[in-house]
N, C-alpha and C positions, 0 to 999 in steps of 0.2 A: 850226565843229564841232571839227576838229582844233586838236591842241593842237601850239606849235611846235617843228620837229624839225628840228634842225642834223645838220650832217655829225658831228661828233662823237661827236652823240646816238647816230648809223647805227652810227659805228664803235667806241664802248661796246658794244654791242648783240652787232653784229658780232665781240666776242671770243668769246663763248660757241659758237658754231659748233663749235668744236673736241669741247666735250663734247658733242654731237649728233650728230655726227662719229662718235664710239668707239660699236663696237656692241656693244662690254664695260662701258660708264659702266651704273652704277645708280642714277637716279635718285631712285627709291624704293621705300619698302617698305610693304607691308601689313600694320597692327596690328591682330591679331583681339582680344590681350585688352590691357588690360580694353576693355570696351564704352566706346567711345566714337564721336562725332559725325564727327568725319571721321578716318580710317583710314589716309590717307596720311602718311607720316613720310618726306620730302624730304632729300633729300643734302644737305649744305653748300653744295656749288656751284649744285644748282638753286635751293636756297633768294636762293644771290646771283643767280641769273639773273631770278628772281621779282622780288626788290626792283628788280632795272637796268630792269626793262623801265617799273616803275613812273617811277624815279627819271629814267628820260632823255626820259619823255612819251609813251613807247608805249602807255597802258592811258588811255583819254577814258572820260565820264561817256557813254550814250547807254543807247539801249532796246534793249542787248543779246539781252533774249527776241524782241522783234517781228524781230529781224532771224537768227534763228535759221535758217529755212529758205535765203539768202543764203550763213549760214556754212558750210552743210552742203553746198553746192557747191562749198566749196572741198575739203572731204574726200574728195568723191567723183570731182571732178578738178581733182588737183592741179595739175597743168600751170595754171591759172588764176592760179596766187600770181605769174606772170615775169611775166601783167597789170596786178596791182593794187600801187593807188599809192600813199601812204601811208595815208592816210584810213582802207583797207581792211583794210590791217596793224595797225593801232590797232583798229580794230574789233575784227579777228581775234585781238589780243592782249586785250582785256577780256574779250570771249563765252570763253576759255580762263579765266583767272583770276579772274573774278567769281564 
């Protein structure tokens, strides 16, 4: 299921920390006009963080909605994420950017 993921991959990944880090970073912004379909308008840097996670194998093909309730335990505790392995992380990075 998983797709392969080197140390490297971790540590591409691993640079964006920093802006997650700052709790000044603006990720993005909300466009009310004109009407459009999706409203977020993403920083620069998250937009490279969007493509790295693609680019290093973090985002797999799977049934993101069936696994929905799964993901929602991790929002509700976090403490869970020092458990999960990568498999879970790739999950949890698709059901985000899908």
């Amino acid at each position: 299921m998983s797709s392969t993921i080197t140390l490297k991959n971790i540590e591409n990944l691993l640079a964006f920390s920093t802006l997650f880090a700052d709790k000044e970073a603006k990720l993005y912004e909300i466009q009310t006009e004109p009407l459009i379909l999706d409203p977020y308008c993403y920083s620069k840097e998250f937009n490279r963080f969007i493509t790295s996670i693609y680019q290093e194998n973090f985002v797999i093909d799977f049934d993101w909605q069936a696994w929905q309730n799964k993901a929602h335990r991790f929002v509700t505790e976090p403490e869970l994420l020092t458990l999960a392995d990568i498999a879970t992380l790739q999950k949890l990075f698709a059901t985000h950017v899908l």
